[in-house]
MIFINU-243094 format. One line per field, with one value per residue (C-alpha): x, y, z. Coordinates in nm, 2 decimals. Layout:
px <- X:...
py <- Y:...
pz <- Z:...
//
This chain:
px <- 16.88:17.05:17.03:17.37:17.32:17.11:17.27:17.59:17.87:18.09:17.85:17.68:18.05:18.15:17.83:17.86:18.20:18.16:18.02:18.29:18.57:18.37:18.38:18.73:18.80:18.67:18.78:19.10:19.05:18.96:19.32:19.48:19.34:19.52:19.81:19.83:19.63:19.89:20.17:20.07:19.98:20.18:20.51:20.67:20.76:20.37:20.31:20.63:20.45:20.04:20.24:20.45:20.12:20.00:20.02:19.86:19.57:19.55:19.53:19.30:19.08:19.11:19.04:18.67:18.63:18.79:18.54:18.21:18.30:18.33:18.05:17.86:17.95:17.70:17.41:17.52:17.53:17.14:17.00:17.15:16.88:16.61:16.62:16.51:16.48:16.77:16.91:16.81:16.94:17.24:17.30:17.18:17.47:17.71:17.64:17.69:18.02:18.15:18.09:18.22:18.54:18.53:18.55:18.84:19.04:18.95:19.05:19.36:19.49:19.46:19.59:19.89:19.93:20.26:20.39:20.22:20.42:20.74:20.67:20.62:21.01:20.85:21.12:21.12:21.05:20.75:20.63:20.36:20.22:20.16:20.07:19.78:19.64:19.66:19.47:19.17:19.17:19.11:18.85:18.66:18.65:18.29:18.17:18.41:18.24:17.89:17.95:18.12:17.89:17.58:17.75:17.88:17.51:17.36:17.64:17.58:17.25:17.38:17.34:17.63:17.53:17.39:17.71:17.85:17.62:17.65:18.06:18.08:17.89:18.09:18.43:18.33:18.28:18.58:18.81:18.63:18.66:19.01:19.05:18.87:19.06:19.41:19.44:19.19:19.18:19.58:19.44:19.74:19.70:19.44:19.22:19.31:19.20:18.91:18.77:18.76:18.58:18.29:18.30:18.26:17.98:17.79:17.84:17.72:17.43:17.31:17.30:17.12:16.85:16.83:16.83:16.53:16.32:16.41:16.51:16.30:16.35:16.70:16.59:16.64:16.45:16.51:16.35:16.63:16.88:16.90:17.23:17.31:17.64:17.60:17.50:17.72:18.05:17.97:17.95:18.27:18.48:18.36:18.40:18.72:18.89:18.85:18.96:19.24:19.38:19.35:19.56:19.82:19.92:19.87:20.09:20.37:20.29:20.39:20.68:20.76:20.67:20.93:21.20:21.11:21.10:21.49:21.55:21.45:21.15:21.25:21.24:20.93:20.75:20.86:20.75:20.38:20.38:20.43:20.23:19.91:19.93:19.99:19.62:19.48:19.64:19.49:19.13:19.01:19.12:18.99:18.67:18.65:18.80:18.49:18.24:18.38:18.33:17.94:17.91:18.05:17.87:17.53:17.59:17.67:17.37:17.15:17.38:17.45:17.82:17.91:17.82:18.08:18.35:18.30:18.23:18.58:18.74:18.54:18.64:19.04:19.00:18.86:19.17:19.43:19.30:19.33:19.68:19.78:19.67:19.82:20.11:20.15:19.98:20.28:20.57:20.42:20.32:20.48:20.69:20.33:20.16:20.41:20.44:20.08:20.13:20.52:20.67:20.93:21.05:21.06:21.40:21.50:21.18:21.28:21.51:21.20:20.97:21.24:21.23:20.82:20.87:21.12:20.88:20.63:20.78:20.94:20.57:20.37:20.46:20.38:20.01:19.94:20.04:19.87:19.57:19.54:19.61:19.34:19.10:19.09:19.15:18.81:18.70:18.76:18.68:18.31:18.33:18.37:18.73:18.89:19.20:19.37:19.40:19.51:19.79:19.91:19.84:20.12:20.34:20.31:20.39:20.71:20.81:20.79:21.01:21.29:21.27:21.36:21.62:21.80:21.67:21.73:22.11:22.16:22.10:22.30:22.10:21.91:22.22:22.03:21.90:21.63:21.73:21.58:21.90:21.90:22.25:22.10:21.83:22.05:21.85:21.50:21.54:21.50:21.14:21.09:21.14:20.99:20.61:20.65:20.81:20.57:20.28:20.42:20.49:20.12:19.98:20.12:20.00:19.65:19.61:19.69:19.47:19.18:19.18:19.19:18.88:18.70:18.75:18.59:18.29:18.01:17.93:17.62:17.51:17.75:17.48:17.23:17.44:17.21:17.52
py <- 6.56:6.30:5.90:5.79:5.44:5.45:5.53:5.50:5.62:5.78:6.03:6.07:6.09:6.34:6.56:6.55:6.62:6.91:7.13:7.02:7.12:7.45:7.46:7.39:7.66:7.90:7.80:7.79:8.18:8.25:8.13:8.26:8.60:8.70:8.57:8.76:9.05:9.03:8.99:9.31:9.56:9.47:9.24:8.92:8.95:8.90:8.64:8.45:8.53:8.37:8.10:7.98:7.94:7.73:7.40:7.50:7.65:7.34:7.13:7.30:7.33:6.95:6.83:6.97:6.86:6.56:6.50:6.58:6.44:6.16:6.14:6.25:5.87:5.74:6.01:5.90:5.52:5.62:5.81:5.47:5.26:5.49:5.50:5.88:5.86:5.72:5.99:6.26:6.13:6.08:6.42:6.53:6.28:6.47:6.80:6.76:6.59:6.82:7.11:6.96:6.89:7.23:7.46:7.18:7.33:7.70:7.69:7.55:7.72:8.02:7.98:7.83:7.99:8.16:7.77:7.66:7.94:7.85:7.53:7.59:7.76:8.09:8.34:8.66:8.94:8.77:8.64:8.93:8.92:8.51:8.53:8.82:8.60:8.29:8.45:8.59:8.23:8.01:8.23:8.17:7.79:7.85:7.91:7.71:7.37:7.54:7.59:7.26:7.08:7.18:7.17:6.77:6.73:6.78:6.60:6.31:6.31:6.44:6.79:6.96:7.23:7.44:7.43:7.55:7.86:7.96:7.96:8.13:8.41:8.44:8.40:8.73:8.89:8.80:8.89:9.25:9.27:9.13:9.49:9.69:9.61:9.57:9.82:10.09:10.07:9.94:9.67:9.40:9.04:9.09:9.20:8.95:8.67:8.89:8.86:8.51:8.45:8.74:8.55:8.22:8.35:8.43:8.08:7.90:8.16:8.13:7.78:7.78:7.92:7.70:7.39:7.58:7.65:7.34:7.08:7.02:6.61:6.69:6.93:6.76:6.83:6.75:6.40:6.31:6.36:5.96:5.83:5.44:5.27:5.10:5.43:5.67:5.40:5.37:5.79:5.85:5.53:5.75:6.11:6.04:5.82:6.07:6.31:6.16:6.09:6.46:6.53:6.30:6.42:6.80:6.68:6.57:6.87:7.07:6.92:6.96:7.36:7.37:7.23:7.53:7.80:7.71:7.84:8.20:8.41:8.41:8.00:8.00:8.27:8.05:7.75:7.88:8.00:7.63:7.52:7.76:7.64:7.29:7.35:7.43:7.19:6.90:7.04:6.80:6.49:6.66:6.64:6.27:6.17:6.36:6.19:5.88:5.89:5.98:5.73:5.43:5.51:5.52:5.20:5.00:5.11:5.04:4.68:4.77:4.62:4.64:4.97:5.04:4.88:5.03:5.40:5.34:5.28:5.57:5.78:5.68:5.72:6.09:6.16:5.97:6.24:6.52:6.45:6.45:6.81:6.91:6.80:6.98:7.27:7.33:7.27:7.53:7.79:7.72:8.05:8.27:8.07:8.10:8.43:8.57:8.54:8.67:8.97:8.95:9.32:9.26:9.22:8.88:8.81:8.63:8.38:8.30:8.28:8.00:7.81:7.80:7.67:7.39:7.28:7.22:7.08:6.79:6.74:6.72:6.38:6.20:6.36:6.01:5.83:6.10:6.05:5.69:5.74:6.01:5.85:5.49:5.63:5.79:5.51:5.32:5.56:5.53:5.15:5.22:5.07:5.37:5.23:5.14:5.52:5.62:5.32:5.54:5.86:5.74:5.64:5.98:6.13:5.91:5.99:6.39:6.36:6.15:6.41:6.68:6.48:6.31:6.47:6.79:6.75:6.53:6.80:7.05:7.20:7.51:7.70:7.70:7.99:8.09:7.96:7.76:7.47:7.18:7.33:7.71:7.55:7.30:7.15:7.24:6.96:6.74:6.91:6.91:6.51:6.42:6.41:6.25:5.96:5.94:5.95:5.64:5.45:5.49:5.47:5.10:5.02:5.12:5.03:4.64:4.66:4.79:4.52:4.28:4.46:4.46:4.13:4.02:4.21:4.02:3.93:3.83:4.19:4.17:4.11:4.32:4.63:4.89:5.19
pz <- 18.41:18.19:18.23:18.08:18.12:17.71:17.41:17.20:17.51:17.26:17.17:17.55:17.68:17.42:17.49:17.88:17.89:17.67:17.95:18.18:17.96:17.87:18.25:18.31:18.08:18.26:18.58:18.49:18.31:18.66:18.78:18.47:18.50:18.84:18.70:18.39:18.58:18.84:18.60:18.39:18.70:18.99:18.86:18.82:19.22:19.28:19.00:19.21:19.57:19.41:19.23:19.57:19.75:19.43:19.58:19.90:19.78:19.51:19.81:20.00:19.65:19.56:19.92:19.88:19.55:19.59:19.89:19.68:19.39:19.57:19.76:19.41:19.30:19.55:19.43:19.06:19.15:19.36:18.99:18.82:19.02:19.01:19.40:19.41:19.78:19.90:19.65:19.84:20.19:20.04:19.93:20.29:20.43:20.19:20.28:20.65:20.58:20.32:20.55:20.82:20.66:20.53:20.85:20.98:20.68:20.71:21.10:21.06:20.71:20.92:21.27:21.12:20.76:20.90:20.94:20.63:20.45:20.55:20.52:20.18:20.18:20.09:20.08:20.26:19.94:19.88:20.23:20.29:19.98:19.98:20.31:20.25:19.95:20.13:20.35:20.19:19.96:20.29:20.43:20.07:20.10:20.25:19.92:19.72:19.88:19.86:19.47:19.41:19.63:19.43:19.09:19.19:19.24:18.93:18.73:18.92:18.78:18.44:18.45:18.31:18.11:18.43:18.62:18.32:18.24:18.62:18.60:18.23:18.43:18.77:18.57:18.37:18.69:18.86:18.54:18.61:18.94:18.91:18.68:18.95:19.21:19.12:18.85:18.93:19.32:19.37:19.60:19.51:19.55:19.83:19.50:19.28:19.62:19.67:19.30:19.31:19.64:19.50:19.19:19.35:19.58:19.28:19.17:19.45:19.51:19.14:19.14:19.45:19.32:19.03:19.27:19.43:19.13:18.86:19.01:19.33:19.32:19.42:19.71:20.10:20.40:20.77:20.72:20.49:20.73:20.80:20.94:20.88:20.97:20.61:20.44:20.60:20.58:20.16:20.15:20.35:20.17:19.84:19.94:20.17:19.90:19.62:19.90:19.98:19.63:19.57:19.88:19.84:19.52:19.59:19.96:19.64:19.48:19.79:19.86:19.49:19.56:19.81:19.62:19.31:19.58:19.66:19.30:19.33:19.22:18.82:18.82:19.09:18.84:18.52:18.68:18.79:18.42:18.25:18.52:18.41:18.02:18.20:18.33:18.02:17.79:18.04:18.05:17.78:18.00:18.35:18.16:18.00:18.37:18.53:18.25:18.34:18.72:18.67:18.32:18.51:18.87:18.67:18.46:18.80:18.93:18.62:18.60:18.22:18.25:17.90:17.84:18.10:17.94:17.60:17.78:17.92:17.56:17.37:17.66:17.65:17.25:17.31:17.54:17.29:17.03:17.25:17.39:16.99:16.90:17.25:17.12:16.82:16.99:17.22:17.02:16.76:16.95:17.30:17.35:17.28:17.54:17.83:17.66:17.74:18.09:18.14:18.01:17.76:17.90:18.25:18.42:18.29:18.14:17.80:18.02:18.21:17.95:17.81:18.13:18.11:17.72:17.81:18.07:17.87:17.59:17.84:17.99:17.66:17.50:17.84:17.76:17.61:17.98:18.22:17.96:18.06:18.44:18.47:18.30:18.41:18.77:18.73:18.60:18.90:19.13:18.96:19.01:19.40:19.36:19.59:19.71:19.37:19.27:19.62:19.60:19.23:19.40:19.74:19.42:19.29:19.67:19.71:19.38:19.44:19.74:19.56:19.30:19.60:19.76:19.46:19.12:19.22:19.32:19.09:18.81:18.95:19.31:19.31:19.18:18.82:18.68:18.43:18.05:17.77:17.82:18.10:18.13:18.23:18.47:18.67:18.87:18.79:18.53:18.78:18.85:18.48:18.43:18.77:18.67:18.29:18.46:18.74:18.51:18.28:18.59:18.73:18.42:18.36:18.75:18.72:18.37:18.43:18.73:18.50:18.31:18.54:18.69:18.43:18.34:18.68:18.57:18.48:18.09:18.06:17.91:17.64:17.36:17.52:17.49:17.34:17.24
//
């Protein structure tokens, strides 16, 4: 376990979030293998049928880590104070509300994952096969909270290398079951959804037993299943908050989704292309943001205000760096990233791989905006201020459906077609501009409100800091 609230926070934040980018890597190589899997073995039609359910299963995904990361501030905030058994009931509290939450989403993705689907504007060549992953995906979410659940757990009390060493080894499963399955037993994308659940099993399982056997103080038993209004009103304002930010933007996100799928599967698999370098260009700030939830939740329980203030500014100067070389990273070597996941010999496949590249290249210089909102977000999300990112996260919602109903026409409709011009794409420029402009909006919002916050923080620790 790690106590974050002593030492210089540059160096703590840089060597906790470490792990978790390590970590995002490979959770995002689990994503990216059954896309490029997919794309090499079964076609661009299936990459197009996984990639239209994107946003669903995003949302589905986010809700239960939004929920336990969330609730994790409260465990964090418990290690801060050295309150070891208040710790433990509050991990008890978590897991009966995480799992609780959980089945609500299994049951209804699929009774009504037909509805969901067309919701989504799924066309009909691809319906079966989104539906069939779909499918197996909500059935997993059993052991997507149980793995995220434990994993939130020991970051909150600064454990991030275990996590880590647990997903390296599930995420080389699942790239090998991925193989098995799709390319030696022709299972489709019910293979590709199947891989990831087994590999996620593993996850949870292993770090189950690591829980068991090192680190007992974090173990619950029926005594610590205590239930106060006070107690139980803190958790859920925490886990629901977090919850609900997640939601509201993947809620955008679908709405977004079902704009893209007007355009036809060569946009829809160019889109879910950008979208998976998108994921991995961001890891680096995913990681800071996550630092920063547990860094600030620990400091306001130790009291060490300062040391939250200057974690905050190392951590934005880590991200600043980062949004630099991802710069320069995808206007270099743009066309062999979109390139490693679509096939320059399929039918149409350089004109999509263009459309992925243009993406990208609009997105990239924002990186410096999304930076900011992610990571003072977390920040205050950490402080217990919950309702300021949820006000930036409605803005982001609103902003997805004006992008449907006015950006979109505005650029042409869904007449566009696959291309490297704004001219080829019509109006899947509209997409394309919609979140760089969100971002730089939100990102002025939250970042006035963070100073004001902080300002209201007490001073008196100023001289005392000890980083």
């Amino acid at each position: 376990m790690k106590d974050l609230t002593c030492g210089k926070p540059l160096k703590l934040i840089s060597l906790f979030a470490l792990p978790l980018l390590l970590g995002n890597l490979f959770q995002q190589a689990y994503s990216l293998a059954d896309i490029v899997i997919i794309g090499q073995n079964l076609g661009n039609d299936s990459i197009a049928a996984v990639g239209a359910t994107a946003p669903l299963v995003s949302l589905m995904f986010n809700i239960i880590n939004g929920l336990v990361t969330g609730f994790a501030i409260v465990v964090a905030k418990n290690f801060g104070a050295g309150d070891t058994d208040e710790m433990r009931r509050t991990v008890a509290r978590m897991l009966t509300f995480s799992a609780a939450v959980t089945a609500v989403i299994i049951i209804a993705s699929t009774v009504f994952i037909d509805a969901l689907l067309k919701l989504l504007g799924v066309k009909e060549d691809i319906f079966a096969e989104a539906r069939s992953y779909l499918f197996i995906v909500a059935l997993g979410l059993a052991v997507t909270l149980l793995y995220n659940f434990e994993a939130a757990v020991l970051r909150a009390v600064g454990d991030s290398v275990i996590p880590l060493v647990i997903l390296i080894i599930s995420t080389v499963l699942n790239i090998g079951l991925d193989l098995l399955l799709v390319r030696v037993f022709k299972t489709g994308v019910v293979g590709a959804a199947l891989a990831t659940v087994a590999a996620q099993a593993i996850s949870a399982a292993v770090c189950l037993v690591y829980l068991i056997k090192r680190r007992p103080i974090l173990l619950i038993k029926r005594k610590d299943f205590v239930f106060t209004a006070d107690s139980s009103r803190e958790l859920l304002a925490s886990g629901l908050g977090m919850a609900l930010m997640y939601s509201i933007v993947d809620i955008g996100s679908i709405v977004l989704q079902n704009g893209i799928n007007g355009f036809g599967k060569d946009i829809i698999t160019a889109h879910t292309a950008a979208r998976k370098i998108f994921g991995l260009t961001i890891m680096p700030f995913s990681a800071v943001s996550s630092t920063l939830v547990t860094y600030c939740s620990q400091n306001l329980g130790a009291g060490k205000y300062a040391r939250i203030r200057y974690g905050i500014r190392d951590g934005m100067i880590i991200m600043a760096i980062w949004a630099t070389i991802a710069l320069a990273l995808v206007f270099l070597a743009g066309g062999r990233l979109v390139g490693m996941i679509v096939s320059a010999d399929g039918e149409n496949g350089q004109a999509i791989i263009d459309t992925g590249v243009l993406y990208i290249k609009w997105a990239v210089p924002f990186y410096y905006a999304l930076a900011a909102l992610l990571g003072l977000r977390s920040a205050l999300q950490g402080l217990g201020k919950s309702l300021v990112p949820i006000i930036c996260s409605i803005i982001e919602l609103l902003w997805k459906i004006v992008t449907v109903a006015f950006m979109i026409p505005l650029f042409g409709g869904t007449n566009g077609e696959a291309g490297g011009s704004i001219k080829e794409i019509g109006g899947y420029f509209g997409v394309v501009i919609s979140e760089p402009i969100v971002w730089t909006v939100c990102a002025v919002v939250i970042g006035i409100i963070a100073v004001v916050t902080l300002n209201k923080m007490p001073k008196d620790d100023l001289k005392k800091h000890d980083g």
